[in-house]
C-alpha positions as CSV (number, residue, x, y, z in Angstrom):
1,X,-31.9,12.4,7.5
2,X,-31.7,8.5,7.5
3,X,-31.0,7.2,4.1
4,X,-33.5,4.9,2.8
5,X,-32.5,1.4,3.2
6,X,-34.4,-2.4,1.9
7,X,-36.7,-3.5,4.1
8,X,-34.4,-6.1,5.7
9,X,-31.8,-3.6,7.3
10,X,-28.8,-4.5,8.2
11,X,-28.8,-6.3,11.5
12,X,-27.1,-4.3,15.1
13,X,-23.6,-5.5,15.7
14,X,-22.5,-4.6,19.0
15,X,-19.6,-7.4,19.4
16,X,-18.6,-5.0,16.4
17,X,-16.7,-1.7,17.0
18,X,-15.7,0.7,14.2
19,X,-11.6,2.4,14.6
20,X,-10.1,4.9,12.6
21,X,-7.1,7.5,12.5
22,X,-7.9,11.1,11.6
23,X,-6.0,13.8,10.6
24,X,-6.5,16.8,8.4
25,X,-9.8,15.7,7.1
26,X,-12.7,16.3,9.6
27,X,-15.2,16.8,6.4
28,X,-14.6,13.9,5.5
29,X,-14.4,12.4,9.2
30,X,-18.0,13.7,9.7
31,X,-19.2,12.2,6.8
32,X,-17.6,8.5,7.7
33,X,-19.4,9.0,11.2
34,X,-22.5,10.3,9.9
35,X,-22.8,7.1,7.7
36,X,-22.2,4.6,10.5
37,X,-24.7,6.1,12.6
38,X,-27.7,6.2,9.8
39,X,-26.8,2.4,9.0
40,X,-25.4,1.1,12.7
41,X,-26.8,3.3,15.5
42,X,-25.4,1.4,18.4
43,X,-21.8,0.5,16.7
44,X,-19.1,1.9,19.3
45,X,-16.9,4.5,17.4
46,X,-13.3,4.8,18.4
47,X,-11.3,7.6,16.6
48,X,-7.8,9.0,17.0
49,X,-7.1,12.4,16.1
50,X,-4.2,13.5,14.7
51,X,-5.7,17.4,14.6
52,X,-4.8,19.8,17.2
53,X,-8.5,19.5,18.9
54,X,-11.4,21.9,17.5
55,X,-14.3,23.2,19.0
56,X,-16.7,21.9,16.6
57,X,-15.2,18.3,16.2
58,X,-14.9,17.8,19.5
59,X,-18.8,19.1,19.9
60,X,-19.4,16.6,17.0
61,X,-17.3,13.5,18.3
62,X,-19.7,14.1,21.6
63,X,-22.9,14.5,19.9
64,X,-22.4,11.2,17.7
65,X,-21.0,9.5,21.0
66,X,-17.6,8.2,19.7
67,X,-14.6,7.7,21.9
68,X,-11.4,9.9,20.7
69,X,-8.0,9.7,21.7
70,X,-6.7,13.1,20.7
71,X,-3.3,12.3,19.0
72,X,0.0,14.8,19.0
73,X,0.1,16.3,16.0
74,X,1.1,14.1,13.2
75,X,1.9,11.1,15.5
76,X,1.2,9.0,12.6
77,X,-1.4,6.0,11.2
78,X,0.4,3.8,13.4
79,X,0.5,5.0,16.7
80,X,-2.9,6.5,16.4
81,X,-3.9,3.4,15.3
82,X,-2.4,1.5,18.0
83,X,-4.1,3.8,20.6
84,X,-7.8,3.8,19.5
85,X,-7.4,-0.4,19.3
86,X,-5.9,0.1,22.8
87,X,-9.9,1.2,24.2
88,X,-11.6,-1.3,22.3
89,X,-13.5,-3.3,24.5
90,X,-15.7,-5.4,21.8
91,X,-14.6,-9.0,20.4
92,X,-14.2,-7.5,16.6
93,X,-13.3,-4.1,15.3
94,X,-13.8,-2.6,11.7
95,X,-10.7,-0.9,10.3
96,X,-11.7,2.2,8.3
97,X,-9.8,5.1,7.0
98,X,-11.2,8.9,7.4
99,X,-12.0,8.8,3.5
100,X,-14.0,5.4,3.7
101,X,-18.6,6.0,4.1
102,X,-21.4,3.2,4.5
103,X,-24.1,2.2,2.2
104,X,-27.4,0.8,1.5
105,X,-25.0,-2.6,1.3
106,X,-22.8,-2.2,4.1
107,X,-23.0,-5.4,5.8
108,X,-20.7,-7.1,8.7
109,X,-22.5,-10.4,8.7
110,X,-20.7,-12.6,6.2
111,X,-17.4,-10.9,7.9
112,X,-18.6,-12.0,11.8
113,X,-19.9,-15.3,10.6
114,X,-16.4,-16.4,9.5
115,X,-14.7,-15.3,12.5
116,X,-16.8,-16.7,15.0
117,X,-16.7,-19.9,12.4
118,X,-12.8,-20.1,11.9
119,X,-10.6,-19.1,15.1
120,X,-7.3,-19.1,12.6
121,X,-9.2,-15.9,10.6
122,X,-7.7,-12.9,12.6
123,X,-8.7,-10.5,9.6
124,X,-11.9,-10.1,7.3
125,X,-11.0,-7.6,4.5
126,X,-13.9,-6.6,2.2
127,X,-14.4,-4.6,-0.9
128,X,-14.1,-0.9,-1.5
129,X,-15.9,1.4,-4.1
130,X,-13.9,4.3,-5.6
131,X,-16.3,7.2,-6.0
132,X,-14.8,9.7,-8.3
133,X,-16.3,13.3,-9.8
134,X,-16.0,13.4,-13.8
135,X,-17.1,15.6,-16.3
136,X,-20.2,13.4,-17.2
137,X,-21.2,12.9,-13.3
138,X,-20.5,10.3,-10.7
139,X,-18.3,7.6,-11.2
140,X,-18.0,4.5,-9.0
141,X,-15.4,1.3,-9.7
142,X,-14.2,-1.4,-7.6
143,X,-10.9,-0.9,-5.7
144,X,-8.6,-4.2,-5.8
145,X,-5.8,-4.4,-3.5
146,X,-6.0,-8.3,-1.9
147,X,-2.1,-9.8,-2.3
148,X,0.0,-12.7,-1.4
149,X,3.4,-12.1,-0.5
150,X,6.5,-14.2,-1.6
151,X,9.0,-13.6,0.8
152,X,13.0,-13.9,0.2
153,X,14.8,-12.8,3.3
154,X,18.2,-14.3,2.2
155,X,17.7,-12.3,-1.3
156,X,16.3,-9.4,0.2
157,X,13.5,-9.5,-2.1
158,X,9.8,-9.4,-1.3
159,X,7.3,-10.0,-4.3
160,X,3.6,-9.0,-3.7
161,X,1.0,-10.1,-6.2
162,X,-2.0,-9.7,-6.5
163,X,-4.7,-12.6,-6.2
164,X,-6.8,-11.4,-8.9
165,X,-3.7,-12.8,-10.9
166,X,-5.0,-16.2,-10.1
167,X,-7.4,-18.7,-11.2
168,X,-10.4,-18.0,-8.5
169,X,-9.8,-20.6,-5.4
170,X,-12.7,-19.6,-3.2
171,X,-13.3,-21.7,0.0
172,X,-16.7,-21.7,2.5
173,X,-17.3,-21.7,5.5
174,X,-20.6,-20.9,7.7
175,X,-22.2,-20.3,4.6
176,X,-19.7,-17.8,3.4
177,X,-17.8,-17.6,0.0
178,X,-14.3,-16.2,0.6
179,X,-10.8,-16.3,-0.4
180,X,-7.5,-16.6,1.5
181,X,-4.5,-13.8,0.6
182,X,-2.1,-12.6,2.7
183,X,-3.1,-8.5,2.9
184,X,-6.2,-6.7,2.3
185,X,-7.3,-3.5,2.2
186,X,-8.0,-1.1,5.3
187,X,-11.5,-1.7,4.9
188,X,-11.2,-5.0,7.1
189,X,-12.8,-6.9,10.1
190,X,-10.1,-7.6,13.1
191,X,-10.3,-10.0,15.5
192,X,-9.1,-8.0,18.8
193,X,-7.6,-10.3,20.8
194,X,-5.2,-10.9,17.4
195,X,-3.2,-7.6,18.3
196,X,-0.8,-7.5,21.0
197,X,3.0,-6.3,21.3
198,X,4.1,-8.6,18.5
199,X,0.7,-8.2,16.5
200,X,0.1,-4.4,15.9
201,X,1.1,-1.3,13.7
202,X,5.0,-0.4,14.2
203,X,4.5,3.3,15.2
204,X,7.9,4.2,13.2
205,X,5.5,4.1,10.4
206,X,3.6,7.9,10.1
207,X,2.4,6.9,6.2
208,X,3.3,4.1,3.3
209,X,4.7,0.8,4.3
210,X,2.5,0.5,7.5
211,X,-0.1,-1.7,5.2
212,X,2.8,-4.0,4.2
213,X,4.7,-4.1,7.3
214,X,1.8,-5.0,9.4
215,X,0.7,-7.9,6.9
216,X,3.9,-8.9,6.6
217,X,4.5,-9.4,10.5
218,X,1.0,-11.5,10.5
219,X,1.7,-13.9,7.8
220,X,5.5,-14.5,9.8
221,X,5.0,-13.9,13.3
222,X,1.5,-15.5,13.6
223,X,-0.8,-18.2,13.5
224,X,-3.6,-16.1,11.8
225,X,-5.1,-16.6,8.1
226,X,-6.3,-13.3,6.3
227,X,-9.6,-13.8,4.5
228,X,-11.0,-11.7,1.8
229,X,-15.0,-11.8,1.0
230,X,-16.7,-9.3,-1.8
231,X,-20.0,-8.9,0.5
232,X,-18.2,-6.7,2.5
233,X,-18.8,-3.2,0.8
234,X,-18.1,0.5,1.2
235,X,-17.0,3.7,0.0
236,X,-14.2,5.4,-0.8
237,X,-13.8,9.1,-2.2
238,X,-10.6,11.0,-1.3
239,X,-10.9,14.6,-1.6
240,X,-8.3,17.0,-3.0
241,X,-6.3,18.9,-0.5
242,X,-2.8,19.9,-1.0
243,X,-1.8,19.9,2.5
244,X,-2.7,16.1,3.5
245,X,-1.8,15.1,0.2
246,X,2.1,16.1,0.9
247,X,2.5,14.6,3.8
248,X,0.6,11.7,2.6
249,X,3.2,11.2,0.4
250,X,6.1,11.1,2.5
251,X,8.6,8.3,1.3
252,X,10.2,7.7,4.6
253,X,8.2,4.5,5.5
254,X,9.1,3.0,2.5
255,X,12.8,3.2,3.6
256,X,11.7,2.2,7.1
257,X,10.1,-1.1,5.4
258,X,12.6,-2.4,2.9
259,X,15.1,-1.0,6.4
260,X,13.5,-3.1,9.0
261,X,12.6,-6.6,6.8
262,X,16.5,-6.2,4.9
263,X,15.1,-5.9,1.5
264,X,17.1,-4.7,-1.7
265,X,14.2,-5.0,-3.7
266,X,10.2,-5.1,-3.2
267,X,8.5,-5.3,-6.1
268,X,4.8,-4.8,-6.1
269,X,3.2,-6.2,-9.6
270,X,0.3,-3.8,-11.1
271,X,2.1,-1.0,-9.2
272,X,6.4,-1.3,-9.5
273,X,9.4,-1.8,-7.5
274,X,11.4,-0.2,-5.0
275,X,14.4,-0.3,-4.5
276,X,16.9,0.4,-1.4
277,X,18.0,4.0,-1.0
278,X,16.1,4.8,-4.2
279,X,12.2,4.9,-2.8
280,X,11.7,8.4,-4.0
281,X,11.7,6.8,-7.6
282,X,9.1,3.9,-7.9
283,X,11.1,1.9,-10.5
284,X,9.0,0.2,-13.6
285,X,9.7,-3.4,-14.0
286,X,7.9,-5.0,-17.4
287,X,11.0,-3.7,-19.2
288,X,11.4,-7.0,-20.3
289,X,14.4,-10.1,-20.7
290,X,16.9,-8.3,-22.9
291,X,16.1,-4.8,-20.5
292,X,16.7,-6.5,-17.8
293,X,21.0,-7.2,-19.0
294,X,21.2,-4.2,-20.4
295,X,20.3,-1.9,-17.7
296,X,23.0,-0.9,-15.0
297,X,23.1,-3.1,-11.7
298,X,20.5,-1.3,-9.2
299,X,23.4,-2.0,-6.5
300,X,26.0,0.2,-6.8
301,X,28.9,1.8,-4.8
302,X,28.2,5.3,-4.1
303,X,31.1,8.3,-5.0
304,X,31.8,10.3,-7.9
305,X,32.8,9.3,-11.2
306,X,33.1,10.5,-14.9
307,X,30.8,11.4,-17.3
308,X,27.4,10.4,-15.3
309,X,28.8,6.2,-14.6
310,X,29.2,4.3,-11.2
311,X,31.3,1.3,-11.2
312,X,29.2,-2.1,-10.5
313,X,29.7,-4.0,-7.5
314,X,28.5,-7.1,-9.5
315,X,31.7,-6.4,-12.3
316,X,33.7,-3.7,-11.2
317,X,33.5,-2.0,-14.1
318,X,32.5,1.2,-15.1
319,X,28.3,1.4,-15.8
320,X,26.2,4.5,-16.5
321,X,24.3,5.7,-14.0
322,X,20.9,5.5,-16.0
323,X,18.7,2.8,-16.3
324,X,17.7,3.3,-19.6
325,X,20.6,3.7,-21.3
326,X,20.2,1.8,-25.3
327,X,23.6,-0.1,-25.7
328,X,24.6,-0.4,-29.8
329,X,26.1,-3.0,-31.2
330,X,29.6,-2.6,-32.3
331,X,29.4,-2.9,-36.0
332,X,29.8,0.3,-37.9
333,X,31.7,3.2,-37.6
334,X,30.4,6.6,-37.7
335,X,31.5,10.3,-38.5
336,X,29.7,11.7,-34.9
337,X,29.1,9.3,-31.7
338,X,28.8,9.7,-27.7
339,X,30.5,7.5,-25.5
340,X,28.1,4.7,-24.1
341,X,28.8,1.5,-22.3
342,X,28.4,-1.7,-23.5
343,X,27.7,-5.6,-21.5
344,X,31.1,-6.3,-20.3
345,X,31.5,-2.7,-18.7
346,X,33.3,-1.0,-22.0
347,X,33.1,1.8,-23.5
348,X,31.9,1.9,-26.9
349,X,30.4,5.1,-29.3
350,X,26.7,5.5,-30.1
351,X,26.3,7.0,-34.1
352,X,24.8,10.2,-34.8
353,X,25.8,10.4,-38.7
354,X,26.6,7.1,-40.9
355,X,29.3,8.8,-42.4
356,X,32.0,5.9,-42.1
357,X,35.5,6.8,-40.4
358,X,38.4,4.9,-39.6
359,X,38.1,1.7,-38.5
360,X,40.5,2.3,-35.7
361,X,38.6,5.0,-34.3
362,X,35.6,5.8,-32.2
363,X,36.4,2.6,-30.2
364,X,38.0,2.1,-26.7
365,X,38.4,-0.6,-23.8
């Protein structure tokens, strides 16, 4: 059954095609499709599939009239991305994931209007809705994830944050309110002659760092401005399932990203930092000034050592292999300590008891 919708429905957008990669989730694929056909009949549907192909999707992809590019199993966001782009045949696509629906408010107008306004847009992000299941019923809250990237290739550092941390700067254009940034979410309008071989998802991406990557190679390898406008509205509701979830969370891209753009460091504000060879550990990073000079250097030469320390390429001296590690100051002496390291790479006791000793002990360079 339709959904009820105002009495000015949305308007047909046939210069507007919807992609999306599937895998692992055809509930939730079904529901995505259904919604786009009860609010945009005649939008063309291209789908990859990541699934081994299934009698009933395949029935379903037919009946609802979508495209599909059955993917090898697992091929990735990326590629699978890449190949559904590849049959798009309209001016502008609509990036989705499997996980995204329509509503009553679903609208591609403000989105078209600037692209067909400003040639430099190549991308339209809009606004997503998380809908999650609570105890007390339904709950629905707006999903922020619109950056600008600061970029220091000669540090290796990359510093991502996010515009909401900003006094409001919108601009307008055709009648439309938006903001520039430099990544938006995968909710997003494309212009399609944008992607080509230097514009497009790096298939050695199968999950996490594809979003940054790909923004990353706009802002540096293009012309394009990325444009952010809250009119554009949908859904979002991720269901619990074990086996998507663990490959989801695969931390190999991450290494592939900080890898590919020769980062040490990308540090993400609202979410942390990673750092390279360590992406399995997202790293906190308000610890604040004096923190920061007491923690360990986070480069380090790798091969054994005593007691749980590394030696610092930045000193040479010995360091312990913890971040979090309290250094005390040198100014008692106490009956029951553990070695610790101090500043200047030192080792120094940490009390237990306040039982004095001898001044001579519990105290070694």
């Amino acid at each position: 059954m339709r959904p009820e919708t105002s009495d000015t429905a949305p308007p047909k957008a046939p210069a507007l095609a919807m992609v999306f990669a599937a895998f692992l989730r055809p509930t939730t694929t079904q529901r995505l499709i259904n919604s786009a056909r009860a609010y945009f009949p005649d939008m063309p549907i291209y789908v990859a599939d990541q699934s081994k192909p299934d009698a009933q999707m395949v029935e379903f992809y037919e009946q609802h009239d979508c495209t599909v590019v059955w993917m090898p199993h697992d091929a990735g966001v990326c590629a699978s991305r890449n190949a559904a782009v590849a049959r798009v045949k309209e001016p502008y696509f609509l990036l989705c994931d499997d996980d995204f629906y329509f509503g009553p408010e679903t609208r591609f107008d403000a989105a078209l209007a600037l692209l067909q306004d400003q040639p430099d847009i190549g991308v339209v992000g809009g606004r997503l809705l998380d809908v999650t299941q609570t105890a007390a019923g339904t709950a629905t809250q707006n999903a922020f994830w619109e950056l600008n990237f600061h970029y220091e290739p000669a540090q290796g550092k990359l510093l991502t944050v996010p515009v909401h941390y900003f006094a409001p700067d919108p601009k307008y254009a055709a009648g439309v309110a938006y903001f520039e940034c430099d990544a938006v979410m995968n909710f997003a309008v494309f212009r399609r002659d944008m992607l080509d071989e230097t514009i497009r998802w790096d298939p050695r991406f199968k999950s996490n760092g594809e979003h940054e990557d790909f923004y990353l190679n706009l802002k540096l390898n293009s012309h394009y401005r990325v444009a952010y406008t809250p009119g554009l509205v949908a859904y979002h509701s991720q269901p619990l399932q074990p086996n998507y979830a663990r490959l989801r969370s695969r931390n190999h891209g991450w290494q592939t990203f900080l890898e590919k753009w020769k980062l040490r460091q990308f540090l993400e504000l609202d979410k942390g930092l990673y750092v390279t060879n360590r992406v399995n550990q997202l790293l906190p990073y308000g610890s604040g000034y004096k923190a920061h000079y007491q923690a360990p250097p986070l480069d380090t030469r790798q091969h054994a050592s005593p007691n749980g320390l590394r030696i610092s390429n930045v000193t040479g001296r010995l360091v312990p292999s913890a971040s979090d590690i309290d250094v005390s100051p040198r100014t008692k002496n106490f009956s029951s300590a553990r070695l610790a390291i101090d500043l200047s790479g030192g080792c120094v006791c940490q009390p237990t008891s306040e039982e004095p000793l001898d001044p001579h002990e519990g105290h070694q360079e």
